[in-house]
N, C-alpha and C positions, 0 to 999 in steps of 0.2 A: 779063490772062490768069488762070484760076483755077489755084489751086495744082496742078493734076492735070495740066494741060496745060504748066505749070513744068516740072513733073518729069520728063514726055514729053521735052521740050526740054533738059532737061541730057542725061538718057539717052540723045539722038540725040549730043550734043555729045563724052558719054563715049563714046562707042561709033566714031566719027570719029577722035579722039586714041587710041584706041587701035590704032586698024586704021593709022594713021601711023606707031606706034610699032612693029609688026607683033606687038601683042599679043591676045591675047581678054578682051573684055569684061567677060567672064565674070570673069575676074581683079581686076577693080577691085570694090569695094563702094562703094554710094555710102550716106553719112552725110546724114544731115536734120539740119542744128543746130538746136535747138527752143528755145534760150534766149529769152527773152522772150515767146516764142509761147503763144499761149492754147490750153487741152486741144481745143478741137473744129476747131482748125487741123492741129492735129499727127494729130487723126483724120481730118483729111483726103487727109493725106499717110501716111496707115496702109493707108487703104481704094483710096489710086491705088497699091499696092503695097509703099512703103518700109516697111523691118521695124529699120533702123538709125538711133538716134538720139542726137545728141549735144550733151550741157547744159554751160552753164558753171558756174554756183552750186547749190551742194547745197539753202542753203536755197531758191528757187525751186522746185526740182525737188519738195524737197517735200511745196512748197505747192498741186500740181499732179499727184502721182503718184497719189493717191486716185481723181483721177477718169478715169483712164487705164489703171488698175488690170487690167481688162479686154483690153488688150489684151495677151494670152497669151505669142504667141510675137515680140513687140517687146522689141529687145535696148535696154538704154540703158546710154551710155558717159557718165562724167564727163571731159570735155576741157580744161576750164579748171583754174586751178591749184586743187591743194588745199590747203586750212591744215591744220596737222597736228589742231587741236582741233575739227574737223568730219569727221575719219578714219572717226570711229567709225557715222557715220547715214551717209557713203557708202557703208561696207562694207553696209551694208543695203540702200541703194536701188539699189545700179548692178551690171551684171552684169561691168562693167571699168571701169578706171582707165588713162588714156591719157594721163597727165600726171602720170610719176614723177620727180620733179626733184630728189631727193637719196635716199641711201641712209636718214638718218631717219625718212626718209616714208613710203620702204618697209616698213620696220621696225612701223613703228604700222599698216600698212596691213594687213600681215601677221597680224599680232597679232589686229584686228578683226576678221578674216575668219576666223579660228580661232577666235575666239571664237565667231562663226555658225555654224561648222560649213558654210564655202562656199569656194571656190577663185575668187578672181579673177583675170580675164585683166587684165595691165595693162603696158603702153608705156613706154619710159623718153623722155622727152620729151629733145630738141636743140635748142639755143639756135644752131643753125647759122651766126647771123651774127653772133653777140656782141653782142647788145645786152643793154645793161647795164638799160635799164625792159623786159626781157622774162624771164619764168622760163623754166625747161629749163636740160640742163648743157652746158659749151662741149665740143663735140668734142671736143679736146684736155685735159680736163679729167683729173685722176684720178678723179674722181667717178662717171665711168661705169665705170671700173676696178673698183672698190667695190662697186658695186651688183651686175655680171655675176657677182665675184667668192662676192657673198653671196647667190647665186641660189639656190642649194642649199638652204640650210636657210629659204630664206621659204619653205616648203613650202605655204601657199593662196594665194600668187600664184602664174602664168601667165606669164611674160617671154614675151611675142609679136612682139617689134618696137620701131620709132620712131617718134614721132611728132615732127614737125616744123613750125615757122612763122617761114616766111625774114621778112627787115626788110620792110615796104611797100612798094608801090609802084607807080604808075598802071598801066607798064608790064610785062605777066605776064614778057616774056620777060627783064626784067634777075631775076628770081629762079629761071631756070635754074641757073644754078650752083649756088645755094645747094639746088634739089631733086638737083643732082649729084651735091654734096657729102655728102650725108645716105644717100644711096644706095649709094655708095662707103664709106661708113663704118658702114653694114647689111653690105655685103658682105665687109668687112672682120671684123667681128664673127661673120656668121655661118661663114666659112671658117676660123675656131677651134672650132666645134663644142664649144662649153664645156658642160659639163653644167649643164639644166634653163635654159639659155637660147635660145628660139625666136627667130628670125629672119624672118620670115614674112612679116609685116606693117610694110607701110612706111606711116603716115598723113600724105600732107602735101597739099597744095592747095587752096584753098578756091574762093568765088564769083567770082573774078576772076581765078585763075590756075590753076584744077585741071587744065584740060587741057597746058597743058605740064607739069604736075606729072606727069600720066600717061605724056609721052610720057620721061617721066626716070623711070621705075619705078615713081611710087605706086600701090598698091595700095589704098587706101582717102581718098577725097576725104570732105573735109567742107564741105558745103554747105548756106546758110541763106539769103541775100539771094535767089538765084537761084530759091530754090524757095521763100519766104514772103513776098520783097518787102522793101522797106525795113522798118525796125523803129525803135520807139522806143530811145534810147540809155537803157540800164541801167550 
């Protein structure tokens, strides 16, 4: 199947999980993961409609952003983890940061974005299952305390939400819970109504389990395999 008729195919798939869930469509975004993917794949999936796109490595990105450059109104999210000493060329290249995994981070991230004279939107990531080889902070964490805390003064960031990615698993529906628990703990967050912290955006789901992700709240699926195909391992 060519990428276009991919996308057709999740779209029907998102749109099915949500009418289960008895929500509208309209509500979810669906995310292109473009990591690894080469610029005239990603403008494939530009021109079958998708305008939301999400990279793991900055340097990839950009080695890649030049020739993509064009496409105007294409949003791009950095989703994989950040190092703090690569802060400074994401605050350049991405329009958000969806993987804020310590108050440090935000800090520098903050910083760079003032420097640019730009306001990023960006996600405090959740280690929802505790795995110790995965970044994000543990729900329980005071960590996240800290950062909602210091929402105030990062003044060009954006707190929109969570992003999340339960432990693996063949199975989509043994990571119900854990898109439960992530949802529960949005709603928990935003029914404090902290100042300068959005709640909005819930990101969790990817190629093999986004639709029970949806019918648990997500708002925003990130999908790659589904819509580019198998990819080389990076």
């Amino acid at each position: 199947m060519s990428i276009s008729e991919n996308i057709a195919d999740v779209l029907q798939r998102l749109s099915a999980a949500a009418r289960r869930a008895r929500r509208s469509p309209d509500e979810i975004a669906l995310m292109a993961v473009s990591k690894t993917v080469a610029p005239q794949r990603i403008r494939e999936a530009y021109d079958a409609g998708l305008r939301v796109f999400g990279e793991n490595r900055v340097q990839e990105f950009a080695g890649k952003a030049g020739a993509l450059v064009d496409l105007m109104d294409a949003e791009w999210h950095m989703i994989g983890h950040l190092q703090t000493n690569k802060v400074g060329k994401a605050a350049e290249l991405f329009a958000a940061v969806d993987s804020i995994d310590s108050l440090k981070l935000a800090e520098k991230l903050n910083a760079a974005a003032e420097n640019l004279g730009k306001k990023l939107a960006v996600l405090i990531e959740v280690n929802v299952g505790g795995e110790a080889a995965k970044t994000g902070i543990v729900p329980d964490s005071a960590e996240i305390e800290e950062i909602l805390r210091a929402a105030p003064r990062l003044e060009s960031l954006s707190f929109q939400g969570l992003m999340t990615v339960p432990p693996f698993t063949d199975d989509p529906q043994a990571a119900r819970g854990h898109f439960r628990k992530s949802r529960e703990l949005r709603d928990t967050i935003a029914a404090r109504k902290l100042p300068s912290v959005g709640m909005d955006v819930l990101s969790m789901g990817m190629s093999h389990d986004f639709e029970v992700a949806i019918e648990e709240g997500s708002t925003c699926v990130r999908v790659g395999t589904a819509i580019f195909g198998e990819r080389a391992k990076a």
